[in-house]
Backbone as CSV, one residue per row, in Angstrom:
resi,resn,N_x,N_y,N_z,CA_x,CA_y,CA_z,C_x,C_y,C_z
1,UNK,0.835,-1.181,0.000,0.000,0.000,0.000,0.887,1.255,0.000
2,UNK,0.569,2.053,-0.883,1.400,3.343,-1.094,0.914,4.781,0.068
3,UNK,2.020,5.151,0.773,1.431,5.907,1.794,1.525,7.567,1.282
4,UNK,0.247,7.831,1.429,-0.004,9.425,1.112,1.032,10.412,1.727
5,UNK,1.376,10.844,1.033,1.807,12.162,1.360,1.481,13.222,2.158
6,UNK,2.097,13.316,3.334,1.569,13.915,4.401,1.249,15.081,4.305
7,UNK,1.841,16.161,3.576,1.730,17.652,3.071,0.389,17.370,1.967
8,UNK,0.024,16.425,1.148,-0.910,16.677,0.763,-1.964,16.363,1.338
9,UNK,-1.833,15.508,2.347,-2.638,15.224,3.048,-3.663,16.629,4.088
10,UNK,-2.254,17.339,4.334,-2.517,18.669,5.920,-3.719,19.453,5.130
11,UNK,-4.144,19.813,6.439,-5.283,20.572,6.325,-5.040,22.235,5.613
12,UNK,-3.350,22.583,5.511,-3.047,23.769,5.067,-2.071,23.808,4.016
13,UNK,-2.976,22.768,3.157,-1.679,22.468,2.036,-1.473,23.133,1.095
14,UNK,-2.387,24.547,0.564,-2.549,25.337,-0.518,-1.791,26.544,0.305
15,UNK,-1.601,26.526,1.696,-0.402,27.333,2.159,1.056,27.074,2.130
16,UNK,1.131,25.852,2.349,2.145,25.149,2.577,2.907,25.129,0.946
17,UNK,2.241,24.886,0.332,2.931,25.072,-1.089,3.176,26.362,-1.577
18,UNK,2.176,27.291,-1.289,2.735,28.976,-1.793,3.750,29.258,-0.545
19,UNK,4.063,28.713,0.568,5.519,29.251,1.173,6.326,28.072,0.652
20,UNK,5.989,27.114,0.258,7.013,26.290,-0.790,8.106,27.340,-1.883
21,UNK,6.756,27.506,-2.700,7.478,28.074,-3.927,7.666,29.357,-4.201
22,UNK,7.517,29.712,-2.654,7.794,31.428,-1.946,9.891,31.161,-1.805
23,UNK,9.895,29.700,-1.256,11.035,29.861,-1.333,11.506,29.529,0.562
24,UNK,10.454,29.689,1.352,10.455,29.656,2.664,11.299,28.205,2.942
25,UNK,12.384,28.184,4.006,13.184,27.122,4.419,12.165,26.192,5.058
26,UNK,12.617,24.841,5.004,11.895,23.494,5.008,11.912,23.297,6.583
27,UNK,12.844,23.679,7.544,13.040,23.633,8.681,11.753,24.714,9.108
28,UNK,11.686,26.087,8.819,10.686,26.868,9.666,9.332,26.357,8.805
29,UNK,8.376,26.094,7.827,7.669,25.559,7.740,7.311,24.085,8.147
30,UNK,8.458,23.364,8.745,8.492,22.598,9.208,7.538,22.576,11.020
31,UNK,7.898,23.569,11.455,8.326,23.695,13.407,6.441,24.224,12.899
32,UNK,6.374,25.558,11.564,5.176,26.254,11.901,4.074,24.945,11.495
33,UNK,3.325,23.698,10.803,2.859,23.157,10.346,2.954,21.915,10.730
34,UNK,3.796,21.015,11.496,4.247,20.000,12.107,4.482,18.454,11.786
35,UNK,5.601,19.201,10.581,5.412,18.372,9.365,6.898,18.290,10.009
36,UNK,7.774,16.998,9.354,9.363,17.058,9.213,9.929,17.485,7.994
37,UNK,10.584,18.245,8.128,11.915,18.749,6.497,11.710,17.614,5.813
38,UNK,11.884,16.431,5.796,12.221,15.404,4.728,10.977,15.424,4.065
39,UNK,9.650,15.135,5.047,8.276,15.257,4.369,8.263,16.824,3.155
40,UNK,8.420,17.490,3.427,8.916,19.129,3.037,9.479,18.898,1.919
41,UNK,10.269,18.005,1.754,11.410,18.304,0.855,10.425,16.871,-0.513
42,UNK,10.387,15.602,0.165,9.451,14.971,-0.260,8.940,15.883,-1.741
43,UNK,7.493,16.353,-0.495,6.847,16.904,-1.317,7.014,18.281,-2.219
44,UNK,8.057,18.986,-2.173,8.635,19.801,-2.830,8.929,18.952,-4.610
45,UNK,9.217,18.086,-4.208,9.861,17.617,-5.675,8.727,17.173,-6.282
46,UNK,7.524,16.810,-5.409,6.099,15.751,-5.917,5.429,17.405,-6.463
47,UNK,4.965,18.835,-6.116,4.537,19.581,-6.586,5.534,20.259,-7.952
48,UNK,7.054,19.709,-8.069,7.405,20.459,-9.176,7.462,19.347,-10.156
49,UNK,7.288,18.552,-9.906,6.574,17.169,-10.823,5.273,17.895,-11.408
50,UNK,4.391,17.738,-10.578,3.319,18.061,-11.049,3.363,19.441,-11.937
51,UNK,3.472,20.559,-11.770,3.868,21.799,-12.276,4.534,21.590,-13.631
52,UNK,5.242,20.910,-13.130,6.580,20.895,-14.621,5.080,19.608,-15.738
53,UNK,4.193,18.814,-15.412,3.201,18.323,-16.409,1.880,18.965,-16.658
54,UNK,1.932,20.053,-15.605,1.026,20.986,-15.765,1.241,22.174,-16.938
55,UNK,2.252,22.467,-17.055,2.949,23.310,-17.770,3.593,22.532,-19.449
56,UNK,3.924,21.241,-19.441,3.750,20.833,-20.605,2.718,20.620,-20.941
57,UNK,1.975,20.530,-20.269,0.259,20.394,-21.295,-0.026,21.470,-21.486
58,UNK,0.116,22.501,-20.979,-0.575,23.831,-21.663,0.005,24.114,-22.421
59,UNK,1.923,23.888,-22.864,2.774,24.020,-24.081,2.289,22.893,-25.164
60,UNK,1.796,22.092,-25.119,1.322,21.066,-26.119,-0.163,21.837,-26.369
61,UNK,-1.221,22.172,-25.338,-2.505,23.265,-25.914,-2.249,24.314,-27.289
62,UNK,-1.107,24.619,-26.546,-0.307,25.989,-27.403,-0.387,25.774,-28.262
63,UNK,0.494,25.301,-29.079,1.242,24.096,-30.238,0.176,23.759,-30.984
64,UNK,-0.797,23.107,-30.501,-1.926,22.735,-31.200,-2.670,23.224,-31.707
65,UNK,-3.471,24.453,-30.935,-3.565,25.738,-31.236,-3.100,26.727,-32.529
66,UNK,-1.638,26.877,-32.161,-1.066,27.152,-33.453,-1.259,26.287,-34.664
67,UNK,-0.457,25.081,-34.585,-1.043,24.486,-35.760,-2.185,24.351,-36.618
68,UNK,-3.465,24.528,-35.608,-4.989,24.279,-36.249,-4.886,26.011,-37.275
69,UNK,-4.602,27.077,-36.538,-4.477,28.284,-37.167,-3.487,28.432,-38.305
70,UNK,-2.396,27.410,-38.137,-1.578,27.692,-39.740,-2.255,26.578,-40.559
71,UNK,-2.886,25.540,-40.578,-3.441,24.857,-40.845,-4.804,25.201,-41.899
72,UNK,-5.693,26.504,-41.065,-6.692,27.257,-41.487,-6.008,28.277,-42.600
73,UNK,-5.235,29.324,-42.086,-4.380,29.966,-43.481,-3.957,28.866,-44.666
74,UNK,-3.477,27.720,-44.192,-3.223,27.398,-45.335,-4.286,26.823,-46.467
75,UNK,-5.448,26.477,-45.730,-6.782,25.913,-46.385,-7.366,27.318,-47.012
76,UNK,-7.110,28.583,-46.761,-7.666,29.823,-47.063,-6.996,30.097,-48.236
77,UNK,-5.376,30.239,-48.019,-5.017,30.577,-49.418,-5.021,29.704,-50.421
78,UNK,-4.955,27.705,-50.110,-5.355,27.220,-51.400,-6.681,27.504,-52.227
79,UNK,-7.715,27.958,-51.405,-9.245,28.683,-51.841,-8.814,30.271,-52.686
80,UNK,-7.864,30.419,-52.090,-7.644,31.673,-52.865,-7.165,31.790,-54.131
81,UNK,-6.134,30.587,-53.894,-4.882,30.235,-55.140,-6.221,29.645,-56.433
82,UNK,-6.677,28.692,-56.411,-7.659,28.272,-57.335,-8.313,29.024,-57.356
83,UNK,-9.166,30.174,-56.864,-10.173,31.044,-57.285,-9.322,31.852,-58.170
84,UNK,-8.163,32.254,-58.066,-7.408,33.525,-58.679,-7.074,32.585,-59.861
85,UNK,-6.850,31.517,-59.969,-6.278,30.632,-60.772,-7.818,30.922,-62.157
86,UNK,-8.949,30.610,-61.919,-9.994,30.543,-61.942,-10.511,31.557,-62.798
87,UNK,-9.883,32.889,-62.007,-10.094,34.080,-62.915,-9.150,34.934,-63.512
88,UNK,-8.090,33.991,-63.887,-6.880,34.148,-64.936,-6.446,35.307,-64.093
89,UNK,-6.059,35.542,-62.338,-5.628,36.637,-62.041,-3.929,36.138,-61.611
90,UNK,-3.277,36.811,-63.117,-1.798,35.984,-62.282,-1.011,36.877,-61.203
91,UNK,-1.515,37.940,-60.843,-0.734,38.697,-59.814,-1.301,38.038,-58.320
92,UNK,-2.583,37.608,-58.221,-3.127,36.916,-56.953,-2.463,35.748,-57.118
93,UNK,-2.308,34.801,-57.586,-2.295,33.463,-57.921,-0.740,34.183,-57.374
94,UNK,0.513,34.352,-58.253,1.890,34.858,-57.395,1.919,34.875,-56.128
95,UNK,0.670,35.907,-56.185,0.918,36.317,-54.759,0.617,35.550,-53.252
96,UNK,-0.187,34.504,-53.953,-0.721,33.035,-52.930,0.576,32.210,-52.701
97,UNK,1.155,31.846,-53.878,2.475,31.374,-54.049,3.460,31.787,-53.203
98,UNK,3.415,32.799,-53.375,4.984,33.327,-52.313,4.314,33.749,-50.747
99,UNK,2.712,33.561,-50.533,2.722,33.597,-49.140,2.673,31.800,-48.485
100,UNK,2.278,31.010,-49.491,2.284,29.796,-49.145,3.949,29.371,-48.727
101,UNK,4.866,29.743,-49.501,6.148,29.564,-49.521,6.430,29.980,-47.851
102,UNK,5.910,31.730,-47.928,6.367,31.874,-46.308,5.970,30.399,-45.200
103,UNK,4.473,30.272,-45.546,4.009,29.895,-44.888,4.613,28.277,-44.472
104,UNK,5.020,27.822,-45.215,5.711,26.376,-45.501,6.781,26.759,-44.439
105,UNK,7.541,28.017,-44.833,9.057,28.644,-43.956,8.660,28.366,-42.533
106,UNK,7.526,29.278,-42.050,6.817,29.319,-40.916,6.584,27.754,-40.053
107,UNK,6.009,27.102,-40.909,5.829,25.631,-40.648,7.123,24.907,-39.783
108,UNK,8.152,24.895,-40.843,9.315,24.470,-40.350,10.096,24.898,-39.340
109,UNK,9.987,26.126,-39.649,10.802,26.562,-38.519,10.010,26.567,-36.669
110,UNK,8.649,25.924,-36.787,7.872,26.380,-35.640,8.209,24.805,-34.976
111,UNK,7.965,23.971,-36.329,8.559,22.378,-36.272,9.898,22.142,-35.682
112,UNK,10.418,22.908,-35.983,12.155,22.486,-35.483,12.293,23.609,-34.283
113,UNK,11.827,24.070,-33.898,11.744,24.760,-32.750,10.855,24.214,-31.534
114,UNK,9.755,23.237,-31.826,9.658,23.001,-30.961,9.679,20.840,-31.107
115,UNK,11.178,20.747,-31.166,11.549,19.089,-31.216,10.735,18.612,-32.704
116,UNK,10.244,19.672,-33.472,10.016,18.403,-34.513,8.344,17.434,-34.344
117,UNK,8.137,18.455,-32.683,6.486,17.847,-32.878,5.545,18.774,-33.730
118,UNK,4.153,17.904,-34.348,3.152,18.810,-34.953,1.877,18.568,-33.996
């Protein structure tokens, strides 16, 4: 049986963590809360666990986010590129071309900036 964590357990644990990551020493939150340093320290590493997967999921939200939006530009200007195509306009039709090009640039570089995920 896996034993709970005593700091998450305390009745003042949404304090106990903002003088956590206030920075407050493990010994005086220790004496004030009647917890031991090791429990302290314990759970110090179990909330920047959590934090640090709290914080990649909202960077993966991000990401996704972005993508659905370059995703949408790019479904906009192929509508654009064939309509201009459509009405023999070759300065639009160019001009779809060389923003698609950015846009490809954009792609990659957002790709290799963040590991190569989409």
């Amino acid at each position: 049986m896996v034993k709970r964590c005593s700091v998450c357990s305390h009745d003042s644990h949404f304090e106990i963590n903002r003088h956590l990551l206030a920075g407050v020493p493990y010994r005086a939150l220790a004496e004030q809360y009647g917890l031991s340093p090791s429990a302290l320290c314990r759970h110090a590493r179990h909330i920047a666990r959590q934090r640090e997967l709290h914080l990649s999921q909202q960077d993966r939200e991000y990401q996704d986010g972005i993508m659905e939006k370059l995703d949408l530009l790019d479904h906009r200007l192929d509508r654009l590129f064939n309509s201009a195509l459509n009405l023999h306009s070759l300065n639009v039709s160019l001009g779809c071309i060389r923003e698609s090009l950015r846009l490809i640039a954009l792609l990659d570089r957002f790709r290799l900036g963040h590991g190569g995920q989409s």
